[in-house]
N, C-alpha and C positions, 0 to 999 in steps of 0.2 A: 363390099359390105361396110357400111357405116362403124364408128367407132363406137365403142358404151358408153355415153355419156355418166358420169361417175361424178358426185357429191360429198366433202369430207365433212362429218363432223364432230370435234372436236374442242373441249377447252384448251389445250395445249398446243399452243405455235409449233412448238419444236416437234413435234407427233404428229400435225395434221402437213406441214410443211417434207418429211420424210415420208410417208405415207405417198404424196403428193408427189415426189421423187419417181419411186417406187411404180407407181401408176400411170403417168406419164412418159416413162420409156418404152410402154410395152408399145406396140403399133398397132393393135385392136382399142385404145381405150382412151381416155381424156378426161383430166379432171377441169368439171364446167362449171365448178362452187367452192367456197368452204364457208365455213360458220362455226364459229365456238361455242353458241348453245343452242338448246333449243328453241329457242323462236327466234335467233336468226335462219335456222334450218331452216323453219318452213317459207321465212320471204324469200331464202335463196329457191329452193327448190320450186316454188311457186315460178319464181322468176325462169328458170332454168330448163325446167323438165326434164329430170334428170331419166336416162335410167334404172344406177342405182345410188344407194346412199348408206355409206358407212357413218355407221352412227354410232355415237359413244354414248354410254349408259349414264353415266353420273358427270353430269356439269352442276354451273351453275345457272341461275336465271331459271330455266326448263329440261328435266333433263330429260333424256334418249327415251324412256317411258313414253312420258307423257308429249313428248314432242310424235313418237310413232303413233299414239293415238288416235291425235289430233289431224295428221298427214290422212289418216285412214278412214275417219269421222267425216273429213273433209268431202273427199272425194276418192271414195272407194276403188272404182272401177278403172281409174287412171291413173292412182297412186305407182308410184315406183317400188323397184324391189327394193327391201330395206335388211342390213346386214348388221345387227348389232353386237358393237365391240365391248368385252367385258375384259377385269383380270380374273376373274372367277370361273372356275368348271362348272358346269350346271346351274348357272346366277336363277338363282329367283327370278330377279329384275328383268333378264334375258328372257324369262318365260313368259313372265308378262306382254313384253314388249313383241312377243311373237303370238299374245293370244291377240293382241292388238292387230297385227295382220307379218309383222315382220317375219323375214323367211330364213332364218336362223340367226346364229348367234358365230362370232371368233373371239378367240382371247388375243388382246393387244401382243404378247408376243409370238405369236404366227409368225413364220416366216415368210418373206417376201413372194418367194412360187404359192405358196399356200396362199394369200392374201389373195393375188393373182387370180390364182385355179376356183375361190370362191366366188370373187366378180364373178366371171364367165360360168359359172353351176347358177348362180341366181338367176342371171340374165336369161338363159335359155330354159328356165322356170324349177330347177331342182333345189332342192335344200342343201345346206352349207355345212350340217351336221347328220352323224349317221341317225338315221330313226333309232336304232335301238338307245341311243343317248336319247333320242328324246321320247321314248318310252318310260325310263327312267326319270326323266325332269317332271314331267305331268302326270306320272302317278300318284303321287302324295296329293290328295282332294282334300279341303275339307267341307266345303259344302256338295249339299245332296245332287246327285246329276239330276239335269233335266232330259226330259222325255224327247226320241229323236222327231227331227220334224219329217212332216211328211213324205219328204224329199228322198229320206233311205228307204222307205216302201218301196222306191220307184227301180230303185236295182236289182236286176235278176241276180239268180241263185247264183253264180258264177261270181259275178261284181262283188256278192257278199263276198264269196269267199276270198276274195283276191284283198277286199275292205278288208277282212280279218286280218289276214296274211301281212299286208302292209303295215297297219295299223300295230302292227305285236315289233315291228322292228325288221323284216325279211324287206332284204333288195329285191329289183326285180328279177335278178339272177337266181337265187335262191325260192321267189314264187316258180317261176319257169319249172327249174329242178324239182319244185313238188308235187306241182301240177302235170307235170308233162305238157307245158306247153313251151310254144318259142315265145323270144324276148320281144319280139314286134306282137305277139298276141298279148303278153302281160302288159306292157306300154301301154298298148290300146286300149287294156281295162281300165286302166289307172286315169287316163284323159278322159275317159268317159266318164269314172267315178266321181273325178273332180268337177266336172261341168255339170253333173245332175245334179250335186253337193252344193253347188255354188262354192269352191275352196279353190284357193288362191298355187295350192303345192302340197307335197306329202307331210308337212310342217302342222300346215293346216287337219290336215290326212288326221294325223295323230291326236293332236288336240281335238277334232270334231269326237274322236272313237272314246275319248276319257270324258269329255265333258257329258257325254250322253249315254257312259254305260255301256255300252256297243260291244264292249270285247266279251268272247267266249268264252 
């Protein structure tokens, strides 16, 4: 199996060079970039095709926002998984940056397993933070939802419910135990949900159920 091709970015040498450390011992991974802000991100990455890309929130030049945007404006469908680095719990800017398309958020001091352990959860397509945290993050709206698009009609009654279920912050362990179903049945709903959805992860998961009113 191929390594994860891995991109740091960062204004600070001494933080993206440790990181770099960090990332480079493990024998699943490699870092194939770095860049100190955002729009050297996107030539590296361009350049690179990364996997994924740790991204720090607040540089200067372009920061981790608007640089995730941009990456996702670009080219959607071939974008990398993108990991944004904050020192804040619950950053705003973090939320942003994941309405944008990124698949969670870490705070700079994580420890090195943890740093680790979320490369490999984004890459194999999960979120890097628990849903119920990000229940919490994107509830506070202030504009009005908009109306869901076509696309949630398209889910049988089950999908909703497993939609709700998710969507409120339940693992899939926890849907399993509600439903009475097995974890290879709950999985399956969730892969489903997300490709009729067009959503990238349960990141997304969450943020489509706030933005459009959805939850029960």
């Amino acid at each position: 199996m191929s390594a994860i091709r891995v991109v740091l970015v960062d204004d600070q040498a001494l933080f993206r060079e440790g990181v770099g450390v960090i990332i480079s011992a493990q024998s699943d991974m490699e870092v194939v970039g770095t860049a100190g802000d955002g729009a050297q991100a996107l030539t590296v990455i361009e350049a690179t095709r990364p996997d994924v890309v740790l991204m720090d929130i607040r540089m200067p030049v372009m920061d981790g926002v608007e640089a995730t945007r941009q990456l996702f404006e670009r080219n959607p469908d071939q974008a990398p998984r993108v990991i944004v680095l904050t020192t804040f719990n619950l950053d705003l800017a973090a939320a942003t940056a994941m309405r944008f398309g990124a698949s969670g958020f870490l705070l700079k001091d994580s420890t090195p397993d943890f740093l680790c352990a979320a490369v490999r959860a984004v890459h194999s397509g999960s979120s890097v933070i628990a849903p119920a945290d990000l229940a919490e993050l994107f509830a506070p709206r202030t504009a009005a939802p908009t109306p869901a698009p076509a696309t949630y009609e398209t889910l049988s009654a089950r999908e909703r419910t497993v939609f709700q279920s998710a969507a409120r912050g339940l693992s899939n362990s926890e849907i399993a135990e509600e439903f009475f179903l097995s974890l290879h049945t709950v999985k399956s709903h969730i892969s489903t949900i997300l490709g009729k959805l067009g959503l990238r992860d349960r990141v997304q998961l969450v943020i489509f159920a706030h933005d459009h009113a959805l939850l029960e």
